[in-house]
C-alpha positions as CSV (number, residue, x, y, z in Angstrom):
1,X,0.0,0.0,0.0
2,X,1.3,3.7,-0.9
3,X,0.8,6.7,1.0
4,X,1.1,10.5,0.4
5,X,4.1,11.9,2.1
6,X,3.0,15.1,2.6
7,X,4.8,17.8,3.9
8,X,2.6,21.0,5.6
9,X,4.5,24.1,6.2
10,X,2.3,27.3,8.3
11,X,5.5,29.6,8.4
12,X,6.1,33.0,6.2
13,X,6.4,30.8,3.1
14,X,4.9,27.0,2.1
15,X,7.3,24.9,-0.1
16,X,6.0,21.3,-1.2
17,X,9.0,19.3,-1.7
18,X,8.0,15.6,-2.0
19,X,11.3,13.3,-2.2
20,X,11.4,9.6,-2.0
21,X,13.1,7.2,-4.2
22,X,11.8,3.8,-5.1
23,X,15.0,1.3,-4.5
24,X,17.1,3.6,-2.8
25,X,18.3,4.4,0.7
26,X,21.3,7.2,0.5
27,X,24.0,7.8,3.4
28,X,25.2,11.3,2.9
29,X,27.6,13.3,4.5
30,X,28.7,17.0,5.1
31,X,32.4,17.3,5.6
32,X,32.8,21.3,6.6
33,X,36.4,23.0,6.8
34,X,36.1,25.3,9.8
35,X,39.6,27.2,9.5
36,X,39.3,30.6,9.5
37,X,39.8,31.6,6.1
38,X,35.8,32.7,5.9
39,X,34.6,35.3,8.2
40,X,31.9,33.4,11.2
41,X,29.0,35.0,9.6
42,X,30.4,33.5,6.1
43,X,30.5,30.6,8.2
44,X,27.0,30.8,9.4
45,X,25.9,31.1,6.0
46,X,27.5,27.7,5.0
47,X,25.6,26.0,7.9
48,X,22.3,27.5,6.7
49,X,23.4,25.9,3.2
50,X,23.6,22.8,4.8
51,X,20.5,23.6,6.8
52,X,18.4,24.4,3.4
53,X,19.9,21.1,1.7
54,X,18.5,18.8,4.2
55,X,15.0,20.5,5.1
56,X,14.4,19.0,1.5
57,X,15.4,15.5,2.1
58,X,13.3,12.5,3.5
59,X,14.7,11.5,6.5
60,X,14.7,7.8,8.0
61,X,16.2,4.7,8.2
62,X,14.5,3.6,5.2
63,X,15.1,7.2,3.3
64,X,17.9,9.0,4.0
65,X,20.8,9.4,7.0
66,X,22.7,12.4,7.1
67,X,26.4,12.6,9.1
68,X,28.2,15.6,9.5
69,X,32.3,15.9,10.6
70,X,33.9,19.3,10.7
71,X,37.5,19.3,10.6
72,X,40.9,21.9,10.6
73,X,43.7,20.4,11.7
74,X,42.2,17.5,13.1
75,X,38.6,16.4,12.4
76,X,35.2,15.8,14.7
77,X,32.7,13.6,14.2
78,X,29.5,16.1,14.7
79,X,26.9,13.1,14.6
80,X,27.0,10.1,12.2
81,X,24.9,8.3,10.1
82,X,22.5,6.6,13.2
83,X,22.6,9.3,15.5
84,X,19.7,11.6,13.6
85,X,17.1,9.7,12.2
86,X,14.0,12.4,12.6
87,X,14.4,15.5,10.4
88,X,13.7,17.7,13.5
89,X,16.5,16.6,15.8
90,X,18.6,16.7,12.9
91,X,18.5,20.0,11.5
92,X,18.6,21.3,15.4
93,X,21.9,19.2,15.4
94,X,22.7,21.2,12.2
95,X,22.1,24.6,13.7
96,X,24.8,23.8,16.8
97,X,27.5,23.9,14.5
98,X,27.0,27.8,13.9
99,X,29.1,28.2,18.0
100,X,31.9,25.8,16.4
101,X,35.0,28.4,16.8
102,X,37.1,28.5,13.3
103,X,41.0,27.9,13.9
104,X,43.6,25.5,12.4
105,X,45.1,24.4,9.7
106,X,43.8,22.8,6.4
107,X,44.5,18.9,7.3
108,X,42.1,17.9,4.4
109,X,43.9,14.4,4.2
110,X,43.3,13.3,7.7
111,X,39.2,14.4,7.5
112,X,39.3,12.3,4.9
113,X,40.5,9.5,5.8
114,X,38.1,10.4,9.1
115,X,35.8,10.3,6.7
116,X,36.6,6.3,5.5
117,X,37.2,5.0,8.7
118,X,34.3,6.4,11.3
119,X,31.7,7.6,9.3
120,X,30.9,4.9,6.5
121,X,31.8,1.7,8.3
122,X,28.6,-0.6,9.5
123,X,29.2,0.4,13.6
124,X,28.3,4.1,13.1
125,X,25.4,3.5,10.6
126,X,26.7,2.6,7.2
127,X,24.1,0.5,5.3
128,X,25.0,-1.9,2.9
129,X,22.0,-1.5,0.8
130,X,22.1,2.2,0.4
131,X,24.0,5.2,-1.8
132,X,26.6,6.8,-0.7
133,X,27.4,10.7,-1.1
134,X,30.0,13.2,0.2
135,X,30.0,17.1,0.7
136,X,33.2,18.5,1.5
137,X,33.0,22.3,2.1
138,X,36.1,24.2,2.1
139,X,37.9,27.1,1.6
140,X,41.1,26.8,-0.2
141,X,44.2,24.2,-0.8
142,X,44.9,21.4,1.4
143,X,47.8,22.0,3.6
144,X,49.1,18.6,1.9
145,X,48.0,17.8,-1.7
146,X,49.7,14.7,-2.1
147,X,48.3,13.2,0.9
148,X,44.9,14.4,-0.2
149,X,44.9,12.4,-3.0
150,X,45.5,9.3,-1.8
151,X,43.0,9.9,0.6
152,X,40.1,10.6,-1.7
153,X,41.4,7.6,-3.9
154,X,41.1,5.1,-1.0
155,X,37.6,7.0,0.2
156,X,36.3,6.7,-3.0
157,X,35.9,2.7,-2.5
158,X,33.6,3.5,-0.2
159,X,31.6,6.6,-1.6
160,X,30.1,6.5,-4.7
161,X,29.9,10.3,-5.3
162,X,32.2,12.8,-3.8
163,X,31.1,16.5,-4.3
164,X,33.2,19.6,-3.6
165,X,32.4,23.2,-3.2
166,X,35.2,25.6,-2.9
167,X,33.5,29.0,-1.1
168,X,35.0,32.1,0.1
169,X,37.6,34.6,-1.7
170,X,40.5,32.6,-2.0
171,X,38.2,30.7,-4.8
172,X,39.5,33.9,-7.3
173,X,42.9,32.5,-6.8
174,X,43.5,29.2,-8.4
175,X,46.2,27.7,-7.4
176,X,43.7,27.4,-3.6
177,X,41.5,24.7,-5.8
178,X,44.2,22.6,-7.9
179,X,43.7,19.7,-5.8
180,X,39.6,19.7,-6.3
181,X,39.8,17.7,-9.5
182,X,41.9,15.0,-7.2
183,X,38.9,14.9,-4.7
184,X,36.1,14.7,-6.4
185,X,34.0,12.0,-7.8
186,X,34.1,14.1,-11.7
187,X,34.4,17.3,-12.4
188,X,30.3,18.1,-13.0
189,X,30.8,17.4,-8.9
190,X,33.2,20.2,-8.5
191,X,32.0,23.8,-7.7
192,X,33.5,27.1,-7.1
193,X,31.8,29.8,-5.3
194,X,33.8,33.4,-5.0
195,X,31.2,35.0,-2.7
196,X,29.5,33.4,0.0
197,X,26.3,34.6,-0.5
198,X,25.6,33.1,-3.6
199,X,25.7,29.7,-2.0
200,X,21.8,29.6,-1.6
201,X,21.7,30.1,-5.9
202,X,23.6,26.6,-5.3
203,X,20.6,24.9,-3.1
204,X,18.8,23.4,-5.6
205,X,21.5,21.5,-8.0
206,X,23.3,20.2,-4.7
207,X,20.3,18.6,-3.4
208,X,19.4,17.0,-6.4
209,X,23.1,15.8,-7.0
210,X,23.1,14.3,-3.4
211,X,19.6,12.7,-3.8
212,X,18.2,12.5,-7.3
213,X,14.6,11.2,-5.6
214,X,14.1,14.5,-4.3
215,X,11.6,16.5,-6.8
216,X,13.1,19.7,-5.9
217,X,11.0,22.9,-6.2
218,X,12.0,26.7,-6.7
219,X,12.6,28.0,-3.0
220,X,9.9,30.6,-3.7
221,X,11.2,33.1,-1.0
222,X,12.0,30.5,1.6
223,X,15.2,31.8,1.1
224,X,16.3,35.1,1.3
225,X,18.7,34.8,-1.5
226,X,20.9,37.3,-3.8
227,X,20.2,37.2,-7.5
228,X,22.4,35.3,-10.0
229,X,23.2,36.2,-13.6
230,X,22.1,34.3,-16.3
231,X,26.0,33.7,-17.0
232,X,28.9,32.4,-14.6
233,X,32.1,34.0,-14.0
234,X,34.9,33.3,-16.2
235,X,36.6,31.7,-12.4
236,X,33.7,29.6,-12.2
237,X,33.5,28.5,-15.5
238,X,36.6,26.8,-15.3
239,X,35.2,24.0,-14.0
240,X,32.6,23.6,-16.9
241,X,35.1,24.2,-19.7
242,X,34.0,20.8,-21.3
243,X,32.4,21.0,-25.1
244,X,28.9,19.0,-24.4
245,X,27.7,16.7,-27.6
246,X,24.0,16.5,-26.5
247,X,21.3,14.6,-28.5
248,X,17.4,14.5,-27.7
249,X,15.6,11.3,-28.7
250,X,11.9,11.6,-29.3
251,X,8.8,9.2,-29.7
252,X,6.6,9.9,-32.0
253,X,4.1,7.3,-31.5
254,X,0.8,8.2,-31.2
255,X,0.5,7.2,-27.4
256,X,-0.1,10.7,-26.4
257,X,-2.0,13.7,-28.3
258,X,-0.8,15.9,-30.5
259,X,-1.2,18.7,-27.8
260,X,0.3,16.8,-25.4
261,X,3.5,16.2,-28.1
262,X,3.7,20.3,-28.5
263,X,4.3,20.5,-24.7
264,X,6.9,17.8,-25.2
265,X,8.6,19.7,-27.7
266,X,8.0,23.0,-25.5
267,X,10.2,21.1,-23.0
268,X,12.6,20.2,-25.2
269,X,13.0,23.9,-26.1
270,X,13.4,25.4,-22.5
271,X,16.1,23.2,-22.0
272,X,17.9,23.9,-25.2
273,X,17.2,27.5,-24.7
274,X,19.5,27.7,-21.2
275,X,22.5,26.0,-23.0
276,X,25.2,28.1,-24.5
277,X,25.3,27.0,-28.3
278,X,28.8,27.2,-29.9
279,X,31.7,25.0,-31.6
280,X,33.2,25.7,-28.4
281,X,30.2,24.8,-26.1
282,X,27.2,22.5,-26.4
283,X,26.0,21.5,-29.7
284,X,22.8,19.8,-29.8
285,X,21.0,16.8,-32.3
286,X,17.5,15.5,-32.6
287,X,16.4,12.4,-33.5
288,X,12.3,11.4,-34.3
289,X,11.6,7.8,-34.3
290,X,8.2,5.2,-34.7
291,X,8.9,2.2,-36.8
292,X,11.9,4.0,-38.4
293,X,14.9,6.6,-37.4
294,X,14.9,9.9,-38.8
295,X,17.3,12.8,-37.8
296,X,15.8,16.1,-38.2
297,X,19.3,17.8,-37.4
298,X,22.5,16.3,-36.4
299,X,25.4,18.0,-34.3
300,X,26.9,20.2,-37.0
301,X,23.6,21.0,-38.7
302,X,22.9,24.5,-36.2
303,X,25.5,26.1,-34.6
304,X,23.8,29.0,-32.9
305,X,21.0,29.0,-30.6
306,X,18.3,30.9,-33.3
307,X,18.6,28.7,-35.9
308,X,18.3,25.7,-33.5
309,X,15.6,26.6,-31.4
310,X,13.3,27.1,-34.8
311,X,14.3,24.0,-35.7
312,X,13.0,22.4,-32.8
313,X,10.2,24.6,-32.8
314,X,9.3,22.5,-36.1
315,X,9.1,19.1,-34.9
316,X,5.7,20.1,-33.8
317,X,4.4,19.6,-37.7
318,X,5.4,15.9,-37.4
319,X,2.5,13.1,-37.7
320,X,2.6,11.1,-34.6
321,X,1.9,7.1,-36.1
322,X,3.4,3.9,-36.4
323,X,5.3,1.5,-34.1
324,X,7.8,1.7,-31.1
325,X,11.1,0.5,-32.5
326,X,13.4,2.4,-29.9
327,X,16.0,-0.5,-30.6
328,X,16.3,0.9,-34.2
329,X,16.2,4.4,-33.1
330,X,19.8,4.0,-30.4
331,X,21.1,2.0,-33.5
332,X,20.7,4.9,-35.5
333,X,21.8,7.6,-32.8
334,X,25.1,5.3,-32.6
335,X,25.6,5.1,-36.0
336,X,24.6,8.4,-37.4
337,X,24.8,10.8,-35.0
338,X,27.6,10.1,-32.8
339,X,30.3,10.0,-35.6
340,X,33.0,12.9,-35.9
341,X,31.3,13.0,-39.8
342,X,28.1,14.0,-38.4
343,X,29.6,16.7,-36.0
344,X,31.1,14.7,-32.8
345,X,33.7,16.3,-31.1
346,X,36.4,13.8,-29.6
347,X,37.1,16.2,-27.1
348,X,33.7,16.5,-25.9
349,X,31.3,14.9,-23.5
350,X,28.5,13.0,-24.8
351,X,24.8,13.0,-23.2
352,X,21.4,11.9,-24.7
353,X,18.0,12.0,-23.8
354,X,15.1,9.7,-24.7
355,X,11.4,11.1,-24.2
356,X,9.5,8.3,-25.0
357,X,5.5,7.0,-23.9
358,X,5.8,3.3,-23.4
359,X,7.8,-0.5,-23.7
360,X,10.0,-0.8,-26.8
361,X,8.3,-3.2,-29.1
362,X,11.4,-5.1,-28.9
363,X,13.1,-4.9,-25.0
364,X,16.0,-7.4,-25.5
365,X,17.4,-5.9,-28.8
366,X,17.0,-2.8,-27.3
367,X,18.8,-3.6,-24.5
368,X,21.5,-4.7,-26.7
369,X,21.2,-1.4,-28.5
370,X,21.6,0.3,-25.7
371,X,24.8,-1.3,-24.7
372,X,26.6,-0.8,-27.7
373,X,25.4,2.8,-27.7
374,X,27.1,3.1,-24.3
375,X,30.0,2.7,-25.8
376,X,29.8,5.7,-27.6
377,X,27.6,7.7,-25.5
378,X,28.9,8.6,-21.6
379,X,25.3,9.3,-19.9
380,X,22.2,8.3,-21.5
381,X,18.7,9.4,-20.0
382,X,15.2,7.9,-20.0
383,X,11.9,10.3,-19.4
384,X,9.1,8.5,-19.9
385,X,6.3,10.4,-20.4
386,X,2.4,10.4,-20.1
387,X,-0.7,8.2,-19.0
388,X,0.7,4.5,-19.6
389,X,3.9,5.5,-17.1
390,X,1.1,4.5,-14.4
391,X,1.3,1.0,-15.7
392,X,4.8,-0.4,-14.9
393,X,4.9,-3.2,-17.5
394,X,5.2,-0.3,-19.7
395,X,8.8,1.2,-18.2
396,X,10.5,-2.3,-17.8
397,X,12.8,-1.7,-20.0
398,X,14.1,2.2,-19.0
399,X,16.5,0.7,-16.6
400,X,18.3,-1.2,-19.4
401,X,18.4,1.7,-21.6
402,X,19.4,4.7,-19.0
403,X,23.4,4.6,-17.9
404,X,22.0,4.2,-13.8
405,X,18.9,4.2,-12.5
406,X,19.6,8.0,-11.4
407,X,18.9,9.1,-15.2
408,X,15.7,7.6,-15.3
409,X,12.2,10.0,-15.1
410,X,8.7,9.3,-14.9
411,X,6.1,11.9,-15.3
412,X,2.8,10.7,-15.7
413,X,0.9,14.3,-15.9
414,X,2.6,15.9,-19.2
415,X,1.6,19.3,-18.2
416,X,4.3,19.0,-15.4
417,X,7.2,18.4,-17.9
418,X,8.1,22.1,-17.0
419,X,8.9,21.1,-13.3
420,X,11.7,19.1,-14.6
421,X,13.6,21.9,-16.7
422,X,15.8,23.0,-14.3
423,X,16.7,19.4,-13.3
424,X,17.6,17.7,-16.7
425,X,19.3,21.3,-17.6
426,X,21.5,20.7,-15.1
427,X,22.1,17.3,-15.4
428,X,23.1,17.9,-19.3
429,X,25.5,20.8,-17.9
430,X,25.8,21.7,-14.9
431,X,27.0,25.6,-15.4
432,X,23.7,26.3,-16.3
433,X,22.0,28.5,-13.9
434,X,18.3,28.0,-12.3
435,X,15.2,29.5,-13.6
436,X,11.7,29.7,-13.5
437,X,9.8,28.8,-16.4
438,X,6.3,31.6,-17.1
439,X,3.3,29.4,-17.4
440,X,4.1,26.5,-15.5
441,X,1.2,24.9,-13.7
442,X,1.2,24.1,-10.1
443,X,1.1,20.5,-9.1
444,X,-2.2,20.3,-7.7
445,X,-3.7,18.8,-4.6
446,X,-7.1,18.3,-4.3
447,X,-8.0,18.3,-0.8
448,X,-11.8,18.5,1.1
449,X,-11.4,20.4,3.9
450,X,-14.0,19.6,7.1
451,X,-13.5,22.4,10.6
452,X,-14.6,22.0,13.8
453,X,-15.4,25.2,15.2
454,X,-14.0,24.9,19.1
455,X,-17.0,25.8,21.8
456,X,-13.9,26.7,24.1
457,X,-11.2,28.6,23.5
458,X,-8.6,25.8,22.4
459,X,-7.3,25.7,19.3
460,X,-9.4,24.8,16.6
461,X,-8.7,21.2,15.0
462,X,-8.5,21.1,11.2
463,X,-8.7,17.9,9.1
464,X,-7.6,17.4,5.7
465,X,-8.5,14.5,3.6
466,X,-5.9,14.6,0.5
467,X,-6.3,12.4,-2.9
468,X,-3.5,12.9,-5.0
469,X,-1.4,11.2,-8.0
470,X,1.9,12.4,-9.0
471,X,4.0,11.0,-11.0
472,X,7.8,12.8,-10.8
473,X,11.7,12.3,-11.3
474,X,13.5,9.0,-11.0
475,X,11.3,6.2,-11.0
476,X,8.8,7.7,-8.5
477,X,4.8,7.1,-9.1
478,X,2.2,8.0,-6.3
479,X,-1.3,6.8,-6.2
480,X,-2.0,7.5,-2.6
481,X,-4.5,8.4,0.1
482,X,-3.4,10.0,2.9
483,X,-6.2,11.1,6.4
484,X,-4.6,13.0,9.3
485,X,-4.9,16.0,11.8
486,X,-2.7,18.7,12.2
487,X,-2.8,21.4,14.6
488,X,-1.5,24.1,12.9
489,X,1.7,26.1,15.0
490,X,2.8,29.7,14.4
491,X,7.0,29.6,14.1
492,X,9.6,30.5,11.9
493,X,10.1,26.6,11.7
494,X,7.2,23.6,11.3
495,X,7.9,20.9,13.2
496,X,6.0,17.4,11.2
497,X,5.8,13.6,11.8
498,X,4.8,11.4,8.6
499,X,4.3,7.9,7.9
500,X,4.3,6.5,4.6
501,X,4.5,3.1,3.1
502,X,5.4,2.1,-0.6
503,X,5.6,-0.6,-2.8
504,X,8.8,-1.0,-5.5
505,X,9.5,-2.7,-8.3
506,X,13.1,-3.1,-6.9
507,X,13.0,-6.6,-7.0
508,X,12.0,-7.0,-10.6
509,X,14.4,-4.3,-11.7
510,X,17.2,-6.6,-9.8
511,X,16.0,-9.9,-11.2
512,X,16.3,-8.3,-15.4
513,X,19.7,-6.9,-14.5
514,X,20.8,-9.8,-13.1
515,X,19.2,-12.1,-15.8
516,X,20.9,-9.0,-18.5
517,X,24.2,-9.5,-16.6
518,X,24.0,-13.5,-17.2
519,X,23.2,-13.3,-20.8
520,X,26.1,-10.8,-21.6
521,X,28.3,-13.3,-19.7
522,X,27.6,-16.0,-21.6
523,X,28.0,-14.1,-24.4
524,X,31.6,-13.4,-23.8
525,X,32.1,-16.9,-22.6
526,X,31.2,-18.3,-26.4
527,X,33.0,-15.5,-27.8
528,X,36.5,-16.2,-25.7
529,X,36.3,-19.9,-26.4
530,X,35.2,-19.4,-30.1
531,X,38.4,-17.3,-30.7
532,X,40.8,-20.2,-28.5
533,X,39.3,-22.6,-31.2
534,X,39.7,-20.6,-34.3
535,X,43.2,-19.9,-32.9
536,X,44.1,-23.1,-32.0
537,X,43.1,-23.9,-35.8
538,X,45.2,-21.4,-37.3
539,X,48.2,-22.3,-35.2
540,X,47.6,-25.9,-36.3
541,X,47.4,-25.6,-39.9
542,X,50.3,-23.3,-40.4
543,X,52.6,-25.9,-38.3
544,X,51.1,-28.4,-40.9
545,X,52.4,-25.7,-44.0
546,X,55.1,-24.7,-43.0
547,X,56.6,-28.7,-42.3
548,X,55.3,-29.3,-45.6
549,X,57.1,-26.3,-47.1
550,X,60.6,-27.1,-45.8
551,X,60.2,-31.2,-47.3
552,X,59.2,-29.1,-50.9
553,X,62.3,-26.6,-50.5
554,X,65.0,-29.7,-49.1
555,X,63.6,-32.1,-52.2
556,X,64.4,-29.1,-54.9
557,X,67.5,-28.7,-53.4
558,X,68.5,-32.3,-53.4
559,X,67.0,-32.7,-57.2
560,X,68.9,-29.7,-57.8
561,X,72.5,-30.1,-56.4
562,X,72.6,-34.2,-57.3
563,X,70.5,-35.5,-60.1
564,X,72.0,-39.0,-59.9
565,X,70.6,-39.1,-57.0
566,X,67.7,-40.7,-58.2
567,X,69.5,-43.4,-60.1
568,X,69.9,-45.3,-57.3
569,X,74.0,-45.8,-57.0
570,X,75.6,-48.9,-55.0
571,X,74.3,-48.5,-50.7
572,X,78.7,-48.3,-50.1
573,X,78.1,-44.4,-51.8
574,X,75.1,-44.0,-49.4
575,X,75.1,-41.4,-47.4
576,X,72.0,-40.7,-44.7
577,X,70.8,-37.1,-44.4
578,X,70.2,-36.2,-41.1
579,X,67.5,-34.3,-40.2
580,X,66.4,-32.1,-36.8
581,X,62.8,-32.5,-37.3
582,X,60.5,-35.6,-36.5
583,X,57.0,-35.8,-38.8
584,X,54.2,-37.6,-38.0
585,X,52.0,-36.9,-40.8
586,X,50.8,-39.4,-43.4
587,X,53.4,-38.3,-45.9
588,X,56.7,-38.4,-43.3
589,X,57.7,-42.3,-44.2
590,X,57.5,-41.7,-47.9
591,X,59.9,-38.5,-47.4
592,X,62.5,-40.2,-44.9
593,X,62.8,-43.7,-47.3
594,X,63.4,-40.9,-50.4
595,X,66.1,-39.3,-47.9
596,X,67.5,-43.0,-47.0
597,X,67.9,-44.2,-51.1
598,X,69.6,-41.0,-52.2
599,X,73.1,-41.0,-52.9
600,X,75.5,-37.9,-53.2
601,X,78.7,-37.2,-54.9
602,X,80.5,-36.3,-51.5
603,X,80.7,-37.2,-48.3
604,X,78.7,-33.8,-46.8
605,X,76.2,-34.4,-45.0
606,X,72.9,-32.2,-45.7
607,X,71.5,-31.4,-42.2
608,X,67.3,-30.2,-42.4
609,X,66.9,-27.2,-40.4
């Protein structure tokens, strides 16, 4: 049985921020610098980062665990991954760090390796089954780089992602941030932030990078934030400097309308429209498919924005018939677009999206097609899209398409395809910059509303009967019912207690990546022993040639250098030819009783080598 988790806020501001992932438990942890190259209310505003980040996570034993260590020259353990498993106790815990005093030195290596052995180890909370993310929040260079890296290379067999955000002034300088790259996971994990209070602008792409379940919303003035430009500084751009080869692959089956295909296309557009278009940026392809491929534009077709958003703009003219062949389609995108004679860069990175309505018509070759297209293509994304995503037979296949389960989407309600903008923009590059979209309709909650007026004077009691169904990012659909009380408390914070239950498809998902697994096994099983046999065979039948050839070339030399040596002269002239070699074939007797009967003029013998 599923239930709404639902998430009631009474303070200035109400954000709905609804974040649960269907397989996935995630152990994250905060790892803050507290030297004193940041001022304490710089430092104050780095805890209230921290602060925002996890008001937006689910937290429990079955959701998420947060741990936080600060660290200088030595490191602390603040609270690990079992000592906070309600939200409210947590973020309290959070709020303690703001009297931490900030001293030290930069001993980056040794919070690290804190970081390995307290912190993500089964004693202080560590669960096997879940996801593992890192924070680290600092302020400049280690005090030693070396030691660093070796300290992040040995943490990073125990933490899957390792993110980095270098704050503060010394960010303008770079040799403070050469040893980032050496810490972090990748470099779309890396950020630099000059001024401090920017870091809210940062709120949004950091939560979703340390939990893609969470369905993050615009913070609406929940945050008192300062403005960002539309472009980054050049210091900050550093980081991004990597030319983007992006493809969009679309269905154009006729499982949704042709309004609903516009909106599709719409989405497709706002995305496109916040990347910066250039030889020496992102350059972007589309691919239509049905029964049959067809690429509208490759990656060399429109090099600035204009002339590539009206070209997107026309896919909207497009007949929406025929059959699901996605297995045809990543062919095609492999062979056709991802080619440097179509426009591929070798110097760039390689991302593509598929926005498609239901099951392929053939799953296993398109599983295959997918796998061959991984080769090509370094992250590959699934969105599937409208009214069948509420029947799971009909996504069974995402999860062998999409590079990890973290790039898979399903939105149900196409109107809400616009919540998602900001999320897959940032996922295709992350120096894009957050922004609202006009027009974008509110995710609705329908809710029937009985009150008790009080005969007394306590506080009245409100109840709120909610039926809802949402469908939203990575692999999270809602049909739920949800019947509770609240008594409704004037703060600047809201203090909650949920319950919600869920069923997965986790152990299906398992079972056809296991059973994918086997197959491609046995597949390179047959292969290896097919090419031992065929090599064996070849080794074989040149021994056999070349044995052969050295009898021909000895007999022409003999036939050559004595022809009476066939006349067959008295055996007290006879003179054996000795020989190095020992053949077993059929032929072998004939050639050694030749070699016995020949006679020669001399006394020399003729040795085979």
């Amino acid at each position: 049985m599923e239930k709404l988790v639902t998430i009631l806020c009474t303070t200035l501001c109400i954000t709905l921020i609804i974040n649960r992932t269907l397989s996935t438990k995630n152990d994250i942890t905060f790892l803050v610098d507290t030297t004193a190259d940041v001022s304490k209310d710089e430092f104050n505003k780095v805890i209230d980062f921290i602060y925002n980040i996890t008001s937006r996570l689910t937290i429990g034993t079955h959701d998420n665990m947060v741990a936080l260590v600060t660290f200088n020259t030595l490191p602390k353990t603040e609270f690990d991954l079992s000592d906070k498993s309600d939200k409210s106790s947590l973020l309290d815990a959070i709020m303690s760090i703001k009297n931490i005093s900030l001293t030290g030195s930069r001993e980056t290596n040794k919070a690290l390796d804190h970081i390995r052995d307290n912190i993500y180890v089964s004693s202080q909370g560590m669960r096997t089954d879940a996801q593992s993310s890192m924070l680290l929040i600092t302020y400049g260079l280690s005090q030693s780089p070396t030691q660093t890296q070796f300290a992040a290379f040995f943490l990073s067999s125990s933490v899957q992602a390792i993110n980095v955000i270098g704050v503060g002034s010394l960010m303008y300088d770079a040799s403070e941030r050469t040893d980032f790259p050496n810490i972090a996971s990748s470099p779309e994990n890396i950020f630099y932030i000059e001024e401090v209070s920017n870091l809210c602008n940062y709120i949004l792409n950091i939560t979703i990078k340390l939990d893609n379940g969470t369905t993050a919303l615009h913070l609406n003035g929940c945050v008192s934030c300062f403005p960002t430009t539309t472009e980054l500084t050049s210091t900050e751009k550093t980081v991004f400097e990597i030319n983007k080869d992006i493809s969009f692959l679309i269905d154009t089956t006729a499982d949704i309308s042709q309004d609903e295909f516009d909106q599709v296309i719409d989405f497709i557009y706002n995305i496109t429209s916040r990347l910066t278009i250039g030889p020496n940026d992102s350059m972007v392809a589309l691919v239509t498919f049905n029964t049959l491929p067809k690429t509208e534009f490759d990656l060399n077709d429109t090099s600035d924005k204009s002339s590539l958003l009206d070209a997107i703009m026309s896919i909207k003219n497009i007949s929406l018939t025929g059959s699901r062949e996605t297995n045809k389609a990543l062919d095609h995108i492999r062979d056709n677009i991802y080619v440097s004679s179509q426009g591929m860069r070798s110097d760039a990175q390689s991302s593509m999206i598929l926005i498609t309505y239901g099951l392929s018509q053939s799953p296993t070759q398109t599983q295959f097609a997918a796998f061959f297209l991984s080769s090509s293509v370094q992250d590959i994304y699934v969105l599937g899209v409208g009214s069948k995503m509420y029947d799971p037979t009909e996504r069974t296949d995402f999860q062998n398409i999409a590079s990890s389960t973290e790039n898979i989407f399903y939105i149900g309600e196409i109107p809400y395809l616009c919540h998602y903008i900001s999320n897959i923009t940032i996922k295709l590059d992350p120096s894009t910059t957050q922004s609202e979209v006009d027009g974008c309709p509110e995710m609705t909650i329908t809710s029937t509303t009985t009150t008790t007026i009080p005969t007394t004077t306590e506080i009245e009691t409100t109840e709120f009967t909610y039926s809802t169904e949402l469908t939203y990012s990575t692999e999270l659909t809602y049909s739920t019912e949800s019947t509770y009380s609240t008594v409704p408390t004037y703060s600047t914070e809201s203090t909650y207690s949920t319950e919600s239950t869920y069923s997965t498809e986790s152990v299906s998902k398992e079972q056809s990546s296991e059973s994918a697994i086997i197959i491609l096994s046995v597949i390179s099983v047959v292969l290896v022993l097919v090419t031992v046999i065929v090599g064996i065979l070849v080794i074989h039948y040149l021994s056999k040639y070349r044995k052969r050839k050295r009898r021909l070339e000895l007999i022409t030399v003999l036939a050559r250098e004595y022809p009476d040596m066939k006349n067959g002269l008295g055996p007290s002239r006879m003179k054996y030819i000795e020989t190095k070699h020992e053949y077993k074939n059929g032929h072998s007797n004939k050639f050694h009783t030749f070699l016995k009967l020949s006679m020669m003029n001399n006394g020399t013998k003729i040795v085979c080598r």
